[in-house]
C-alpha positions as CSV (number, residue, x, y, z in Angstrom):
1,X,0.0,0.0,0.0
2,X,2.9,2.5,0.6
3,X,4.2,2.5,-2.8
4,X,0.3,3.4,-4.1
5,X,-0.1,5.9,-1.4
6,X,3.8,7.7,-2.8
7,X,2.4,7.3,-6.4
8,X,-1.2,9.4,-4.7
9,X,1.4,11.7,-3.2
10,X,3.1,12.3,-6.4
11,X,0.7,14.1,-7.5
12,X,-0.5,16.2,-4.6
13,X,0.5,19.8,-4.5
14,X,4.6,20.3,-4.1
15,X,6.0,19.5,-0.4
16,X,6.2,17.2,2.0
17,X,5.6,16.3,5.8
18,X,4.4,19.2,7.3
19,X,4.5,21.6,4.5
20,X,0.9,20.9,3.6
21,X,-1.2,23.8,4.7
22,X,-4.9,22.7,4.4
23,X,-6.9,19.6,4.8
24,X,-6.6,17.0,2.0
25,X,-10.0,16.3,0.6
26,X,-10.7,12.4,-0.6
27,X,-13.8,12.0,-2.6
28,X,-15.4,8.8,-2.4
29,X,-18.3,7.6,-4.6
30,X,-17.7,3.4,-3.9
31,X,-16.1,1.2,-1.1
32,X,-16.1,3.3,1.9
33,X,-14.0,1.0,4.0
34,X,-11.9,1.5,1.6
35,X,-11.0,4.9,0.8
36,X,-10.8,5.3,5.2
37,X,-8.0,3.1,5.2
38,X,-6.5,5.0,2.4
39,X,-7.1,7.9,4.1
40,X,-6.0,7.0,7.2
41,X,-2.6,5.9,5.4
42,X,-2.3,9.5,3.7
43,X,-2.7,11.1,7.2
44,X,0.2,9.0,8.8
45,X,2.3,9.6,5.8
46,X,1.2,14.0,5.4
47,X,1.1,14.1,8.9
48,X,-2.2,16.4,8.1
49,X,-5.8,15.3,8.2
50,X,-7.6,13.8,5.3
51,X,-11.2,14.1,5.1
52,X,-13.5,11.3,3.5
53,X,-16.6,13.0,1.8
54,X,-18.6,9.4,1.0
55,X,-21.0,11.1,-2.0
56,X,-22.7,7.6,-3.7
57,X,-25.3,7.4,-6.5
58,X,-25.6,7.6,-10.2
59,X,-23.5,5.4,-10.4
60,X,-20.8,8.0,-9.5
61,X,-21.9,10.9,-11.5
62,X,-22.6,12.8,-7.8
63,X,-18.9,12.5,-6.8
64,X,-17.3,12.5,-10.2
65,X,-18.9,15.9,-10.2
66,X,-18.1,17.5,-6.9
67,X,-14.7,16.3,-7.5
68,X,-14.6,18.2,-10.6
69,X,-16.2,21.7,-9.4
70,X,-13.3,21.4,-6.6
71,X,-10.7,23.6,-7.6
72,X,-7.6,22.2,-9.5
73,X,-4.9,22.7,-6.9
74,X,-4.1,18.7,-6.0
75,X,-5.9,18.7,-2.6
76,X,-9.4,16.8,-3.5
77,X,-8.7,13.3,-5.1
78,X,-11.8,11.1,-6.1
79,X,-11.5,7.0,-5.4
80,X,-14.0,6.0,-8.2
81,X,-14.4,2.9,-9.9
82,X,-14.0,2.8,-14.1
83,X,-17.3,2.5,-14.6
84,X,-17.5,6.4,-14.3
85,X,-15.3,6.2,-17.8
86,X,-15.5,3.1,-19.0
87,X,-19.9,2.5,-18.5
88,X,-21.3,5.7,-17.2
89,X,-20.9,7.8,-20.8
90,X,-23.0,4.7,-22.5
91,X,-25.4,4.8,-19.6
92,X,-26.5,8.4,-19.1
93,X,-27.8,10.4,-22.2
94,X,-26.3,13.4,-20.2
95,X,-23.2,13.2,-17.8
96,X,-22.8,16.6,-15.5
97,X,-18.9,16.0,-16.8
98,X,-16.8,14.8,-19.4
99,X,-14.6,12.3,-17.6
100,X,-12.0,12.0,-20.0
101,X,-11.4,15.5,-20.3
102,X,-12.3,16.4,-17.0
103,X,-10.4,14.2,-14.9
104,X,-6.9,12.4,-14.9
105,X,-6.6,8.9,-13.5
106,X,-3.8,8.9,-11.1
107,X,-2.7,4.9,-10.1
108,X,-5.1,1.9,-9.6
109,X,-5.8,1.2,-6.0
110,X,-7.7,-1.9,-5.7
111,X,-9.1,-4.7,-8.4
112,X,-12.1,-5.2,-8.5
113,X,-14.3,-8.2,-9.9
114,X,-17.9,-8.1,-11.7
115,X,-20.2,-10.8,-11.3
116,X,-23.6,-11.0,-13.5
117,X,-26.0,-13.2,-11.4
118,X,-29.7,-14.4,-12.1
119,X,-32.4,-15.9,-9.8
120,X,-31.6,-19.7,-10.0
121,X,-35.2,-20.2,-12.3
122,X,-33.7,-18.8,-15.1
123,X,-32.0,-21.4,-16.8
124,X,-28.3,-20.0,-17.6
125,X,-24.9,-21.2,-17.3
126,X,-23.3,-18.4,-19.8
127,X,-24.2,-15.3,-20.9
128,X,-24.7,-16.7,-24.1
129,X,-27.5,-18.4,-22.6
130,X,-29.0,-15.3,-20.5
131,X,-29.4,-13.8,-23.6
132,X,-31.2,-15.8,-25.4
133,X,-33.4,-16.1,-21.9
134,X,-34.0,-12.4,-22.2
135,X,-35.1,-12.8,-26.1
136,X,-37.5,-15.9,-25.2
137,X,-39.0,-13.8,-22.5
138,X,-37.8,-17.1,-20.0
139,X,-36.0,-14.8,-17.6
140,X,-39.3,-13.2,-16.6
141,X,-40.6,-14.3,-13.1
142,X,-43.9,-14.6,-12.1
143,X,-44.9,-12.9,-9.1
């Protein structure tokens, strides 16, 4: 975790221990455990506090965009997930940023795995087979 936490560092404002003047500000959108223990880590290493603003939904369009209207100066970081540029600009018809242009991924922090599941009715063992469930109409369940 240290060497993630230098690469983080790397691209705060210029300084070091104790040079760092105001609060670091670590936007979280996902994992909330998570980004505290990376928080947590920063603060040991800055020897200044980090604060964890937890801002879920749209799938993290809400903290995507705060993170965006903070001002450019290094101190607000956003722990996001890729769906916010690799699923969220197919998704939405109208993002409230452009995460390509308005952001600048910094180091991958954690790995993390996707898993499609279906209630056990629906008779699929690929998705190859849950689509053709969805074109039958078999994946419907009856309530």
């Amino acid at each position: 975790m240290r060497s993630i936490l230098n690469t983080l560092l790397a691209a705060a404002p210029a300084g070091g221990k104790g040079q760092i003047s105001r609060i670091g500000r670590l936007g979280n959108d996902c994992a909330p455990a998570t980004c505290d223990a990376i928080a947590i880590e920063l603060q040991k290493i800055l020897g200044q506090p980090v604060t964890v603003e937890n801002r879920p939904g749209a799938g993290g369009n809400i903290g995507g965009a705060e993170a965006v209207r903070a001002a450019p100066d290094g101190y607000t970081l956003l722990m996001t997930t890729s769906g916010i540029n690799a699923i969220n600009p197919a998704l939405y018809a109208k993002m409230p940023f452009d995460p390509i242009k308005d952001m600048a991924p910094v180091v991958a922090l954690v790995s993390l795995s996707n898993v499609l599941v279906v209630h056990p009715s629906v008779k699929a063992n690929s998705l190859a087979d849950r689509g053709r469930a969805r074109r039958t109409g078999a994946w419907l369940l009856s309530r």
